[in-house]
mmCIF file of the protein (N, C-alpha, C, O) and its ligand, coordinates in Angstrom:
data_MODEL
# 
_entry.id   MODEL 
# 
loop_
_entity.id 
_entity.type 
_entity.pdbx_number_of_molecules 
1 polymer     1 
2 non-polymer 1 
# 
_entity_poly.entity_id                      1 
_entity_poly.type                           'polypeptide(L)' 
_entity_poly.nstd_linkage                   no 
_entity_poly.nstd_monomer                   no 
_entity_poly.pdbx_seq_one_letter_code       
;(UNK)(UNK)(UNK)(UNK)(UNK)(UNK)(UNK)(UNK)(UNK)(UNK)(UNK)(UNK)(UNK)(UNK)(UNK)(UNK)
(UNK)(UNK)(UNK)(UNK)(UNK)(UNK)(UNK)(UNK)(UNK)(UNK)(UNK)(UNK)(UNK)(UNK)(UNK)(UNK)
(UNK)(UNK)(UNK)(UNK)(UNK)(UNK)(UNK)(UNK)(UNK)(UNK)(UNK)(UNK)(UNK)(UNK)(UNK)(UNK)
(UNK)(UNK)(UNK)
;
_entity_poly.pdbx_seq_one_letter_code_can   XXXXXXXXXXXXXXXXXXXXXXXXXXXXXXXXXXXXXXXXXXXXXXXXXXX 
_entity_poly.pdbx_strand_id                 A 
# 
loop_
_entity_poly_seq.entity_id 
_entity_poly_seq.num 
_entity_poly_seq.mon_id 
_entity_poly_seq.hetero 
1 1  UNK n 
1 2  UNK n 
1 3  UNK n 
1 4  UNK n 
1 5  UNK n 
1 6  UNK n 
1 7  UNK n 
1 8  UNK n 
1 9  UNK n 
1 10 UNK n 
1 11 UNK n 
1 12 UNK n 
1 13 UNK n 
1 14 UNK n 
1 15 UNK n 
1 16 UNK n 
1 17 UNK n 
1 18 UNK n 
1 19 UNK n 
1 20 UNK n 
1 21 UNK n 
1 22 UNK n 
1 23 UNK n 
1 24 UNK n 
1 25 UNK n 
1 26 UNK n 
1 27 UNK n 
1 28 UNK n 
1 29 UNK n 
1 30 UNK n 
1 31 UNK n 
1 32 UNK n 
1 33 UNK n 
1 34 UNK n 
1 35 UNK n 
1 36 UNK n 
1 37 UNK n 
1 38 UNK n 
1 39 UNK n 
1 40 UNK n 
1 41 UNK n 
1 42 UNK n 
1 43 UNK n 
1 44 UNK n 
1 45 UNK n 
1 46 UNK n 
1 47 UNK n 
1 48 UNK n 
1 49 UNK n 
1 50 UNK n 
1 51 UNK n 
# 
loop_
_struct_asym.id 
_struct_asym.entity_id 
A 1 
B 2 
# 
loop_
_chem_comp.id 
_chem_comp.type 
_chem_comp.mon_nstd_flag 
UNK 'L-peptide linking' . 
ZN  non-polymer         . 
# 
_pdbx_entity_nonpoly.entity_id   2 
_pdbx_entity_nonpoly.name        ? 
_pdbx_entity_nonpoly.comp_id     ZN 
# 
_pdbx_nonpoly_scheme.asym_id         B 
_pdbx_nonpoly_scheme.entity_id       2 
_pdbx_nonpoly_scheme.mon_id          ZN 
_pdbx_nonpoly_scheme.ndb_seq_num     1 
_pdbx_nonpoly_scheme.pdb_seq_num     101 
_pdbx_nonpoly_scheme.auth_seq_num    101 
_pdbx_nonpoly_scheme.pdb_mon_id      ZN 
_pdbx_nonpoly_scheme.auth_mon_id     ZN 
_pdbx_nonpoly_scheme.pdb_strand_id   A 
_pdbx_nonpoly_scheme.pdb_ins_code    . 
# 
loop_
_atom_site.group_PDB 
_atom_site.id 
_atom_site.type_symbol 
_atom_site.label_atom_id 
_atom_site.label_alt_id 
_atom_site.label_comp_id 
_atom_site.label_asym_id 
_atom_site.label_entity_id 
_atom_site.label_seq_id 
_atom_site.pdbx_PDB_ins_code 
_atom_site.Cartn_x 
_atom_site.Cartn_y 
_atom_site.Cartn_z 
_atom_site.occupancy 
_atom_site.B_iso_or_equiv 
_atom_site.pdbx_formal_charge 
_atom_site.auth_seq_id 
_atom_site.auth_comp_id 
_atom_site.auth_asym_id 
_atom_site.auth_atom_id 
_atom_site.pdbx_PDB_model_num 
ATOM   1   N  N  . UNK A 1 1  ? -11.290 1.378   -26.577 1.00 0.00 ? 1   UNK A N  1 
ATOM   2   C  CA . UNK A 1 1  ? -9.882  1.793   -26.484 1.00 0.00 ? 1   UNK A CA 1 
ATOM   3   C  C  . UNK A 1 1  ? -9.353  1.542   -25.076 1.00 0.00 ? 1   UNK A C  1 
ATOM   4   O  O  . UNK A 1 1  ? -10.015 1.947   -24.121 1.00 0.00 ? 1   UNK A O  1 
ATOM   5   N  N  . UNK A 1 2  ? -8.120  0.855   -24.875 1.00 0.00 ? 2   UNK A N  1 
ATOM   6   C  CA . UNK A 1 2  ? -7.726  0.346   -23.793 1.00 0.00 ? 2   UNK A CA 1 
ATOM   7   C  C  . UNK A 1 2  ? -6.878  2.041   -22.809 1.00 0.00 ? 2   UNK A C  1 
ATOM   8   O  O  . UNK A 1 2  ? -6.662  3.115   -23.370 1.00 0.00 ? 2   UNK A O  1 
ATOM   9   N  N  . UNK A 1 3  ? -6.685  1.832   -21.829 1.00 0.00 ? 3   UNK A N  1 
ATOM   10  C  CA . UNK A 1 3  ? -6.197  2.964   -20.857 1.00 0.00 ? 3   UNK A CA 1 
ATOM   11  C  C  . UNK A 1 3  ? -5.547  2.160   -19.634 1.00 0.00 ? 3   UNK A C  1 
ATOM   12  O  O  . UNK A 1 3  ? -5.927  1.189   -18.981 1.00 0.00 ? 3   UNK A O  1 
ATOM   13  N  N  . UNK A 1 4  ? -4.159  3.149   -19.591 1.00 0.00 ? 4   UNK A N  1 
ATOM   14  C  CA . UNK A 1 4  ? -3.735  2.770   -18.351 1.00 0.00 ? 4   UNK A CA 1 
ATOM   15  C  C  . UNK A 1 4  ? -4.420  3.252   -17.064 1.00 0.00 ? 4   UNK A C  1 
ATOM   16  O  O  . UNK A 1 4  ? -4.614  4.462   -16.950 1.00 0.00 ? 4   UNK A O  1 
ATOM   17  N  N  . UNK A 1 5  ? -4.933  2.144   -15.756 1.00 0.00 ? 5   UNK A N  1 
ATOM   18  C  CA . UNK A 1 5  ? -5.467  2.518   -14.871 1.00 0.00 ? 5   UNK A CA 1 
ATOM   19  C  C  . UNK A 1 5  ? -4.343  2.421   -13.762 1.00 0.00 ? 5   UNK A C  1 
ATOM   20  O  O  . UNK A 1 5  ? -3.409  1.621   -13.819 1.00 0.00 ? 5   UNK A O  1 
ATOM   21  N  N  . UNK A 1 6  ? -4.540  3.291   -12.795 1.00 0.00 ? 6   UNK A N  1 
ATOM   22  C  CA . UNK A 1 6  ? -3.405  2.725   -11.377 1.00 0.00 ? 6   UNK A CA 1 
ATOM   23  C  C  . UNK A 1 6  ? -4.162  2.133   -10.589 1.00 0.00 ? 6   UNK A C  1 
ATOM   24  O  O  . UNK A 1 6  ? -5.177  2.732   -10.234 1.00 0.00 ? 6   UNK A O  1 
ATOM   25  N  N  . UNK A 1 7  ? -3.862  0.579   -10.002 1.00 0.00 ? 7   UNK A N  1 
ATOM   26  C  CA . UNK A 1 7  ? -4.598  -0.324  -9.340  1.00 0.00 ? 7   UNK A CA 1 
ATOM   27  C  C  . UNK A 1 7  ? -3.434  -0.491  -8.373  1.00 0.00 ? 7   UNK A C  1 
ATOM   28  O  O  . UNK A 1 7  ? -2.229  -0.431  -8.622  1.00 0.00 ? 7   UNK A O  1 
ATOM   29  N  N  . UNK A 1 8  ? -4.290  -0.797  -6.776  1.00 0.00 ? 8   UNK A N  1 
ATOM   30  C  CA . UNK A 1 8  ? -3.401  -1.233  -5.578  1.00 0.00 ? 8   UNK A CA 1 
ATOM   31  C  C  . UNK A 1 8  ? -3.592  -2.689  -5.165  1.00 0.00 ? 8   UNK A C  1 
ATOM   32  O  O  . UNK A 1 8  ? -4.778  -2.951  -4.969  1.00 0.00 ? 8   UNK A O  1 
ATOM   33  N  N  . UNK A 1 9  ? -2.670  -3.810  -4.961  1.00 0.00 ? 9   UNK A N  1 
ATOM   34  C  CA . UNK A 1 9  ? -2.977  -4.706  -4.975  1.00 0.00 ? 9   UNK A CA 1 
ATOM   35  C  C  . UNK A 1 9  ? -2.784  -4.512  -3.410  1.00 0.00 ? 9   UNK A C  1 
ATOM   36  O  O  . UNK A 1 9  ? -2.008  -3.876  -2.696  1.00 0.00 ? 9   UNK A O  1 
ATOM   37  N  N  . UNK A 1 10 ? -3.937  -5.427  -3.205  1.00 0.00 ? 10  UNK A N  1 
ATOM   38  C  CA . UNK A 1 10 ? -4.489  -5.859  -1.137  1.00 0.00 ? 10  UNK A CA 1 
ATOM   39  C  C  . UNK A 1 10 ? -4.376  -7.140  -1.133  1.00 0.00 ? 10  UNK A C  1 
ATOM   40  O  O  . UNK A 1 10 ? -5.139  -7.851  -1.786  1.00 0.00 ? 10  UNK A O  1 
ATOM   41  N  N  . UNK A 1 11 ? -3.456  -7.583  -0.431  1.00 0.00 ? 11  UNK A N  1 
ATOM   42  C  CA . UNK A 1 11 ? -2.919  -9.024  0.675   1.00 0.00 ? 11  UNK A CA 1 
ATOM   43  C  C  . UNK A 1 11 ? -4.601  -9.001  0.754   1.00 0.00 ? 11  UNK A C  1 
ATOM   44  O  O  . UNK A 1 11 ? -5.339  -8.058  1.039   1.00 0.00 ? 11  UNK A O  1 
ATOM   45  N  N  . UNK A 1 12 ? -4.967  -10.529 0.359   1.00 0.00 ? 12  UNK A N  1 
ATOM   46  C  CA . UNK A 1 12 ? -6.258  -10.843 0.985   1.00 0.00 ? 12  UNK A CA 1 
ATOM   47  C  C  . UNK A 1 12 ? -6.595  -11.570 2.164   1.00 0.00 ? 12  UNK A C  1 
ATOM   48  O  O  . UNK A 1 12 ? -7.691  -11.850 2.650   1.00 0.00 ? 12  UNK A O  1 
ATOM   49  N  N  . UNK A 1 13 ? -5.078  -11.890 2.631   1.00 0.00 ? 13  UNK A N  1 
ATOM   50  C  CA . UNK A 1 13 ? -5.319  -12.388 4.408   1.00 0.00 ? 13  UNK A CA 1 
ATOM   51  C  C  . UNK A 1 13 ? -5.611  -11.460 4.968   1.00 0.00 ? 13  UNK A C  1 
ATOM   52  O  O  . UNK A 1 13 ? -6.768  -11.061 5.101   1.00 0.00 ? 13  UNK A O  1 
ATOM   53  N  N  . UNK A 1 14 ? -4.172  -10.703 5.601   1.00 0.00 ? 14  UNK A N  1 
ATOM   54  C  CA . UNK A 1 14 ? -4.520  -9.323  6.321   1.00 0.00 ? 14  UNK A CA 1 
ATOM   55  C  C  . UNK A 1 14 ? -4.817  -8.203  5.640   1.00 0.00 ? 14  UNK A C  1 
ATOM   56  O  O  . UNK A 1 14 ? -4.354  -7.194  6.171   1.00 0.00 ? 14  UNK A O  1 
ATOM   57  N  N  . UNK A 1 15 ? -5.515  -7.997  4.507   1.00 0.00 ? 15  UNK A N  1 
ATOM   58  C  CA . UNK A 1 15 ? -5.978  -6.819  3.804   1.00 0.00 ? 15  UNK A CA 1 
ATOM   59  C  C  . UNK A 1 15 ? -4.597  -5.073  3.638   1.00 0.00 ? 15  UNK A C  1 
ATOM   60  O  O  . UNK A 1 15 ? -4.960  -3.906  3.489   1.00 0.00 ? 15  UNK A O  1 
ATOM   61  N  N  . UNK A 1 16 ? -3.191  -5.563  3.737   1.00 0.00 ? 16  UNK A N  1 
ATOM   62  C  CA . UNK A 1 16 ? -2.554  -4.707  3.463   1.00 0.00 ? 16  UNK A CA 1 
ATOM   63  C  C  . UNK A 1 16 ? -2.289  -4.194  2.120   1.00 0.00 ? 16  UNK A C  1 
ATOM   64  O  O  . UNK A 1 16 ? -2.444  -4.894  1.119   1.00 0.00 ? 16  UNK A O  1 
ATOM   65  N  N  . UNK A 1 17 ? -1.856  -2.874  2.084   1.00 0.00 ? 17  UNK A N  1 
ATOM   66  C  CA . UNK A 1 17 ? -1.743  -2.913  0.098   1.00 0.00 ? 17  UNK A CA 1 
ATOM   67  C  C  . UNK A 1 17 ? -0.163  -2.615  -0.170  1.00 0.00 ? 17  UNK A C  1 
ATOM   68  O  O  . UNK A 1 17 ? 0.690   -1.754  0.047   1.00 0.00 ? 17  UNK A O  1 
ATOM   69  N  N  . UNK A 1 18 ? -0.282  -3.518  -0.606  1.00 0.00 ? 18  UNK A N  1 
ATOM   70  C  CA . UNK A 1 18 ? 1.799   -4.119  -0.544  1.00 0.00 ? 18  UNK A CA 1 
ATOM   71  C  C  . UNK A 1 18 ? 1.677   -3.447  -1.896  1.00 0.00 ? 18  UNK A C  1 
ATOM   72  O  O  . UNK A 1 18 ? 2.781   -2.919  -2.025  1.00 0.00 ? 18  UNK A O  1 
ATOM   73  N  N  . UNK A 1 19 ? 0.955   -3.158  -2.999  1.00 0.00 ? 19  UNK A N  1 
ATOM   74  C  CA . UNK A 1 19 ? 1.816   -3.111  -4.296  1.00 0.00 ? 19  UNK A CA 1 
ATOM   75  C  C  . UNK A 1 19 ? 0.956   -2.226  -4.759  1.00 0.00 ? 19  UNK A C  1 
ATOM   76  O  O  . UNK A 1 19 ? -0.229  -2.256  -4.427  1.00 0.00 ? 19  UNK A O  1 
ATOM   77  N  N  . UNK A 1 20 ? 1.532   -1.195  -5.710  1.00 0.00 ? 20  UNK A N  1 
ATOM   78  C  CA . UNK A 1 20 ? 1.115   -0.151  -6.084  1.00 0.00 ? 20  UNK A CA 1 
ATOM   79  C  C  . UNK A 1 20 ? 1.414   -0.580  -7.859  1.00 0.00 ? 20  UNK A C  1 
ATOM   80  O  O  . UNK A 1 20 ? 2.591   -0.879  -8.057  1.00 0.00 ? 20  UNK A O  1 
ATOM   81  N  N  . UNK A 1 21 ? 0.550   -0.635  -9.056  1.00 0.00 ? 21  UNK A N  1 
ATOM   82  C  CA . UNK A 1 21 ? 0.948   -0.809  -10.264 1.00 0.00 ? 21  UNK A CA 1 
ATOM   83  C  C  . UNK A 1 21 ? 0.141   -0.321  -11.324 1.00 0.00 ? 21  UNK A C  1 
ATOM   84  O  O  . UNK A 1 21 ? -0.679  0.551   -11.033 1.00 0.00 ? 21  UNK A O  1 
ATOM   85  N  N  . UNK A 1 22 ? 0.206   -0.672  -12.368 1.00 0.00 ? 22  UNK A N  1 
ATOM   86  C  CA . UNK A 1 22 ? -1.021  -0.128  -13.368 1.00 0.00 ? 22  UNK A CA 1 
ATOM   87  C  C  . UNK A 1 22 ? -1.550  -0.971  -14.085 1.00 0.00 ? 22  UNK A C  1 
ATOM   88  O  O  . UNK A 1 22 ? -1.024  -1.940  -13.539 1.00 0.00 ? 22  UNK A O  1 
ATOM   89  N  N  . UNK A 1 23 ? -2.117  -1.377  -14.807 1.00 0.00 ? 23  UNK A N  1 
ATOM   90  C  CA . UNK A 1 23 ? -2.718  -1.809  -15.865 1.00 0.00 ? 23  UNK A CA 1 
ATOM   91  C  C  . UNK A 1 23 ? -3.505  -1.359  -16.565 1.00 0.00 ? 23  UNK A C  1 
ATOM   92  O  O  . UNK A 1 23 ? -4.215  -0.390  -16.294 1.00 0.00 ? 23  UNK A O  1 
ATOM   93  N  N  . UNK A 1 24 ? -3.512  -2.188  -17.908 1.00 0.00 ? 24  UNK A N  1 
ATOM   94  C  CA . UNK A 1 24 ? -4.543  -1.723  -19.167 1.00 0.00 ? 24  UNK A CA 1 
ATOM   95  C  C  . UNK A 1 24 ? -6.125  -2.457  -18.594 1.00 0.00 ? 24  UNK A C  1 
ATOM   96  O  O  . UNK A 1 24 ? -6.377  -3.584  -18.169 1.00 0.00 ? 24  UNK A O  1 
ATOM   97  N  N  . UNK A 1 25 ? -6.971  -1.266  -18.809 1.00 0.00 ? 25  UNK A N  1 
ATOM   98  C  CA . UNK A 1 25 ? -8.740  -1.586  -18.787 1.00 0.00 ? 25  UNK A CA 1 
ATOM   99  C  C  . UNK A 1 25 ? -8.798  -2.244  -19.853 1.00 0.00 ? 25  UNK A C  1 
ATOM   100 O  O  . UNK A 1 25 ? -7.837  -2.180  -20.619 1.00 0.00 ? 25  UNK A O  1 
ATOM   101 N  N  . UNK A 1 26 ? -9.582  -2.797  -20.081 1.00 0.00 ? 26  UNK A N  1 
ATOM   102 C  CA . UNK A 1 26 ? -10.592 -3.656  -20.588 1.00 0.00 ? 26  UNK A CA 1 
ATOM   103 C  C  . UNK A 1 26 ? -11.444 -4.077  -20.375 1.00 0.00 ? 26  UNK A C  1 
ATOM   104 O  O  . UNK A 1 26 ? -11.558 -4.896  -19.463 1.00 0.00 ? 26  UNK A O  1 
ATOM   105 N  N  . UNK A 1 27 ? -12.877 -3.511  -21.490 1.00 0.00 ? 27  UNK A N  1 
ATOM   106 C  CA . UNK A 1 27 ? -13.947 -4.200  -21.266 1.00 0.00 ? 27  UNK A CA 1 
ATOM   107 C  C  . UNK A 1 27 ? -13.900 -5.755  -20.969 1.00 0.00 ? 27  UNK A C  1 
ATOM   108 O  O  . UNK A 1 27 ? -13.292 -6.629  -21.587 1.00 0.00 ? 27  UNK A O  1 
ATOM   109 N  N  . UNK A 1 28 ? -14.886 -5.882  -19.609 1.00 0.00 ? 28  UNK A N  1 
ATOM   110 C  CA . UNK A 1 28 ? -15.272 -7.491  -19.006 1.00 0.00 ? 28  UNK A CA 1 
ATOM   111 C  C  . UNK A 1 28 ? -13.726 -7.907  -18.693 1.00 0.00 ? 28  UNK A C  1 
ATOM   112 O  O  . UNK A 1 28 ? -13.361 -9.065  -18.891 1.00 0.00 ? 28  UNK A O  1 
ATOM   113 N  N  . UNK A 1 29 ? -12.928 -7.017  -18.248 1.00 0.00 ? 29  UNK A N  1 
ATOM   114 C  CA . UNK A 1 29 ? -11.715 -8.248  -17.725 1.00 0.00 ? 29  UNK A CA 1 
ATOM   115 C  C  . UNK A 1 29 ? -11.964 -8.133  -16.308 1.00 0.00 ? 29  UNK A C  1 
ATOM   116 O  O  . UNK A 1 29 ? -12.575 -7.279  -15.666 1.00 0.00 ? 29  UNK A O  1 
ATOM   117 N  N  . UNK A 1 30 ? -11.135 -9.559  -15.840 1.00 0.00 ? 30  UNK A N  1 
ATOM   118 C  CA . UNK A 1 30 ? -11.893 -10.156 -14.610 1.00 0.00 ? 30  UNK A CA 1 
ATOM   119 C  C  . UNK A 1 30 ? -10.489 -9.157  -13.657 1.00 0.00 ? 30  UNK A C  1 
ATOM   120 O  O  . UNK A 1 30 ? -9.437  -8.938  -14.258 1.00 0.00 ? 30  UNK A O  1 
ATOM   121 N  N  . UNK A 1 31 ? -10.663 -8.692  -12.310 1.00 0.00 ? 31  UNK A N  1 
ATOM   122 C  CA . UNK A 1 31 ? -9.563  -8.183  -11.635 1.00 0.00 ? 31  UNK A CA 1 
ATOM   123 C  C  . UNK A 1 31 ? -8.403  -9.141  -11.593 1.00 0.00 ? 31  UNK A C  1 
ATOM   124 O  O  . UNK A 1 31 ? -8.278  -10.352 -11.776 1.00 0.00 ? 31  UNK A O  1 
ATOM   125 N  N  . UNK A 1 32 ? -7.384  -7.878  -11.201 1.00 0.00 ? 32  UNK A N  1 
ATOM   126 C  CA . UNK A 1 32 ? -6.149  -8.831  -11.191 1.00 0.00 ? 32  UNK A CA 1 
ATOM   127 C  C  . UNK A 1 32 ? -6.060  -9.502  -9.681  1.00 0.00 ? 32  UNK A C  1 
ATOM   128 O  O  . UNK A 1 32 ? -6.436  -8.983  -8.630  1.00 0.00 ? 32  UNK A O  1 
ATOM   129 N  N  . UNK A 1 33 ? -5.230  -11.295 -9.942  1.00 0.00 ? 33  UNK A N  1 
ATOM   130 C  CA . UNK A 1 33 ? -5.116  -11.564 -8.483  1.00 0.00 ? 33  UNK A CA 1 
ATOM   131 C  C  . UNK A 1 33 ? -3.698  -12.169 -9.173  1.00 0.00 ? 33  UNK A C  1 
ATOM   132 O  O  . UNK A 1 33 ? -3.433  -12.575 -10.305 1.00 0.00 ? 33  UNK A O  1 
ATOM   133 N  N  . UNK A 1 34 ? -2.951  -12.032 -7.979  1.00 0.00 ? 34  UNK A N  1 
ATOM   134 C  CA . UNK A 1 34 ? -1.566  -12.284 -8.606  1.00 0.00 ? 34  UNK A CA 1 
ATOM   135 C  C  . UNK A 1 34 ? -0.649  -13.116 -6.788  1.00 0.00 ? 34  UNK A C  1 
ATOM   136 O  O  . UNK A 1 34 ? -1.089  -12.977 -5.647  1.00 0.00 ? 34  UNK A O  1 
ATOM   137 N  N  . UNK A 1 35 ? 0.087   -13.563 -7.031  1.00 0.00 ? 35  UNK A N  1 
ATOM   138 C  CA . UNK A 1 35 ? 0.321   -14.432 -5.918  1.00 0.00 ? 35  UNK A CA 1 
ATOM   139 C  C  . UNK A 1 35 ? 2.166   -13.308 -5.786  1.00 0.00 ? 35  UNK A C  1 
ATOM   140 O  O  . UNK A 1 35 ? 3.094   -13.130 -6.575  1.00 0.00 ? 35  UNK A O  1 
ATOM   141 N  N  . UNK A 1 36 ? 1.809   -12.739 -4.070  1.00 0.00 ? 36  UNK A N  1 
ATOM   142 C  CA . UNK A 1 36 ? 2.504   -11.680 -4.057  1.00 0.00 ? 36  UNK A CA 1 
ATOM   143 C  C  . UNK A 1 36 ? 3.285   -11.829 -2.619  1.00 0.00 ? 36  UNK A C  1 
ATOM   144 O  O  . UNK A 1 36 ? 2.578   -11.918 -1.615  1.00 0.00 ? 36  UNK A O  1 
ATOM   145 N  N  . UNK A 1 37 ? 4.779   -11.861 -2.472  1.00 0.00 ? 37  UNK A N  1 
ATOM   146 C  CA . UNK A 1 37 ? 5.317   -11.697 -1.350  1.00 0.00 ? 37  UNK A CA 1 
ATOM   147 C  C  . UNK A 1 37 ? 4.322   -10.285 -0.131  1.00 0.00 ? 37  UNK A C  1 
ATOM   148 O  O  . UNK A 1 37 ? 4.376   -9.083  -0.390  1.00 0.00 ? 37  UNK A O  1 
ATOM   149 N  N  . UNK A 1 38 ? 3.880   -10.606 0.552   1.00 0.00 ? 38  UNK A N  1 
ATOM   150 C  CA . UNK A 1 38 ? 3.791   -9.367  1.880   1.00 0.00 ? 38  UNK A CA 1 
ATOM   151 C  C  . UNK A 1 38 ? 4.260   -9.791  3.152   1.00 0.00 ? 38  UNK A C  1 
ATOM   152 O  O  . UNK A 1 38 ? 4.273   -10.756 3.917   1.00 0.00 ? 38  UNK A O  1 
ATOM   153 N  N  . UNK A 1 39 ? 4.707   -8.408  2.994   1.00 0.00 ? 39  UNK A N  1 
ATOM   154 C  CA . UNK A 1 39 ? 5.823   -8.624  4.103   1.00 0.00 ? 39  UNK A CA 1 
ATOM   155 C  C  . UNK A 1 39 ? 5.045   -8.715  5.654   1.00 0.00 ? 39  UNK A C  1 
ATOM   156 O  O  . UNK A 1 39 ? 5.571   -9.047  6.715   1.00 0.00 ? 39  UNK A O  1 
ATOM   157 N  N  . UNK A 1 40 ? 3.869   -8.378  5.454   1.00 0.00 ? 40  UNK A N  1 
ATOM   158 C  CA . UNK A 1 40 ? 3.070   -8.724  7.155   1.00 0.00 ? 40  UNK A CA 1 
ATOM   159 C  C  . UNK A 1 40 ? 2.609   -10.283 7.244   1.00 0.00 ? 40  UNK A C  1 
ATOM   160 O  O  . UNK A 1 40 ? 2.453   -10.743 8.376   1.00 0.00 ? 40  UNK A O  1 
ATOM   161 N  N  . UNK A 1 41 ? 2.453   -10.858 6.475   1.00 0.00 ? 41  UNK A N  1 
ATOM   162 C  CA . UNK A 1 41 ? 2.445   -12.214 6.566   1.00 0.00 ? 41  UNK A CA 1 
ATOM   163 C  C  . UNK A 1 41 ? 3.230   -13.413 6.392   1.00 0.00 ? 41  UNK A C  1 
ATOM   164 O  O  . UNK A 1 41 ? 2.960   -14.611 6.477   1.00 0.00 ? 41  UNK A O  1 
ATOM   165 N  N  . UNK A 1 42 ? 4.692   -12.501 6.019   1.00 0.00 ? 42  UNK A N  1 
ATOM   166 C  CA . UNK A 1 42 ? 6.056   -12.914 5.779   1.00 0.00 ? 42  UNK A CA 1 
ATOM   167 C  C  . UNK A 1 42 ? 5.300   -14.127 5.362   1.00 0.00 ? 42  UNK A C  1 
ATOM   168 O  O  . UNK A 1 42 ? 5.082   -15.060 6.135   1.00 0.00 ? 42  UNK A O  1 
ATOM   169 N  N  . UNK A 1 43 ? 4.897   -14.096 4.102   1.00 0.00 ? 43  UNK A N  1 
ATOM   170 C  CA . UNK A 1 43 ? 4.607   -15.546 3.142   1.00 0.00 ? 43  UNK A CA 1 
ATOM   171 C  C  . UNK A 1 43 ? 3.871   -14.641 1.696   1.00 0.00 ? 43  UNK A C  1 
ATOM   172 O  O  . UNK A 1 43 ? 3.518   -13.473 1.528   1.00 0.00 ? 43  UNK A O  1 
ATOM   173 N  N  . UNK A 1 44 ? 3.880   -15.868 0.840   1.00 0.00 ? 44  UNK A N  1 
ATOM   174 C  CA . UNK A 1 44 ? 3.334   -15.535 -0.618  1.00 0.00 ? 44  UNK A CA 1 
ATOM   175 C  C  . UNK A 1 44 ? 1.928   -15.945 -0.513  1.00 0.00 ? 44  UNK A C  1 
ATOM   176 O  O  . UNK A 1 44 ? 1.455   -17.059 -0.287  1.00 0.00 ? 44  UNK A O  1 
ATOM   177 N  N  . UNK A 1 45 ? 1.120   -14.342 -0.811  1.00 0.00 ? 45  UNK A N  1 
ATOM   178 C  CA . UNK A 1 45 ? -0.499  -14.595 -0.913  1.00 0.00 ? 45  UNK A CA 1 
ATOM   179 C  C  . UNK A 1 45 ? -1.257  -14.080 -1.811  1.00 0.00 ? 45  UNK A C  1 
ATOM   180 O  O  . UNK A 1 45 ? -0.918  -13.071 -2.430  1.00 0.00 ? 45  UNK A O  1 
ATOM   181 N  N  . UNK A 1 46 ? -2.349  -14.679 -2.000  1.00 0.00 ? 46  UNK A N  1 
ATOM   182 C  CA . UNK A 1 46 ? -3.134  -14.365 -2.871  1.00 0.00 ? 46  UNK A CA 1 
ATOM   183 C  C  . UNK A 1 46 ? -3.654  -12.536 -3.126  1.00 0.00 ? 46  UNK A C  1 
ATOM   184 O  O  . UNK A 1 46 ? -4.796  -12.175 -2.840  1.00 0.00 ? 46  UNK A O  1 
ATOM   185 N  N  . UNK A 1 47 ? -2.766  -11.719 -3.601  1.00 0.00 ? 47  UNK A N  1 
ATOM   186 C  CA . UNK A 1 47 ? -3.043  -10.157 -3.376  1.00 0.00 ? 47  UNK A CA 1 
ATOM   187 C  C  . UNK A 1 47 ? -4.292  -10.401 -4.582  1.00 0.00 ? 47  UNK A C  1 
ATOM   188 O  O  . UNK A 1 47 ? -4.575  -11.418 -5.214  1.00 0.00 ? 47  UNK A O  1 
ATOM   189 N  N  . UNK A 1 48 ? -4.985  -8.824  -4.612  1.00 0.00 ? 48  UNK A N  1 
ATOM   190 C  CA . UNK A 1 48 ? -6.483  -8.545  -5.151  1.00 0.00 ? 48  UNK A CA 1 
ATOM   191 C  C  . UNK A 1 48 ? -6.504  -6.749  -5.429  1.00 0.00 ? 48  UNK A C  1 
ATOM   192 O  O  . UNK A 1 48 ? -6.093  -5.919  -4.618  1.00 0.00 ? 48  UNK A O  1 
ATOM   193 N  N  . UNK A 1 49 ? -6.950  -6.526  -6.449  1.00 0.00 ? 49  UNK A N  1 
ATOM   194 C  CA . UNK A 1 49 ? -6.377  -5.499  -7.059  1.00 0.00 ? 49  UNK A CA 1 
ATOM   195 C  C  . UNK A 1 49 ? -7.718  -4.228  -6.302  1.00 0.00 ? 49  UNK A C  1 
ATOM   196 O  O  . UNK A 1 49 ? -8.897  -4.579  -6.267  1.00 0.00 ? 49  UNK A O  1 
ATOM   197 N  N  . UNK A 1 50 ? -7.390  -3.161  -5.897  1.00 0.00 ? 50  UNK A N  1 
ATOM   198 C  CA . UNK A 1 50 ? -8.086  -2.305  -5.692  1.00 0.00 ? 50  UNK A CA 1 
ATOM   199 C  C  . UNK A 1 50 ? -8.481  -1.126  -6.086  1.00 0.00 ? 50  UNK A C  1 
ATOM   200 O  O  . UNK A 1 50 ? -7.637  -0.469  -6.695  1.00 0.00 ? 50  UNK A O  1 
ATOM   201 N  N  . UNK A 1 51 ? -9.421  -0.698  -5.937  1.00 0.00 ? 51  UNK A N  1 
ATOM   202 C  CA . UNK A 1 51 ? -9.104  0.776   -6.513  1.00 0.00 ? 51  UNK A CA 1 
ATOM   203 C  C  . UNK A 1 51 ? -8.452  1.853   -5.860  1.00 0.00 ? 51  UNK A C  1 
ATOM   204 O  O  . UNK A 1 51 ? -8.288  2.922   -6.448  1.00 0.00 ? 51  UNK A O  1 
HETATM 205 ZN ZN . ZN  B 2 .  ? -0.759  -10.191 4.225   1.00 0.00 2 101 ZN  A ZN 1 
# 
């Protein structure tokens, strides 16, 4: 049975956590990486979902 989790996505240059969101669990799903404006690197980067 799937569940909403709250995940923080982290800028993987400078490791900031620009985005706060949720998603559905699922068994074996791979983390989220999502290509994300942050504003400390004033550019679009590869963010990485945290706990
Ligand atoms: Zn950054």
């Amino acid at each position: 049975m799937a569940r909403r989790v709250p995940v923080t996505l982290v800028c993987s240059v400078c490791g900031s956590r620009n985005y706060r969101t949720t998603r559905l669990q699922e068994v074996g799903q791979k983390p989220l990486e999502l290509k994300k404006h942050c504003s400390t690197c004033k550019a679009h980067t590869l963010h990485k979902e945290s706990k």
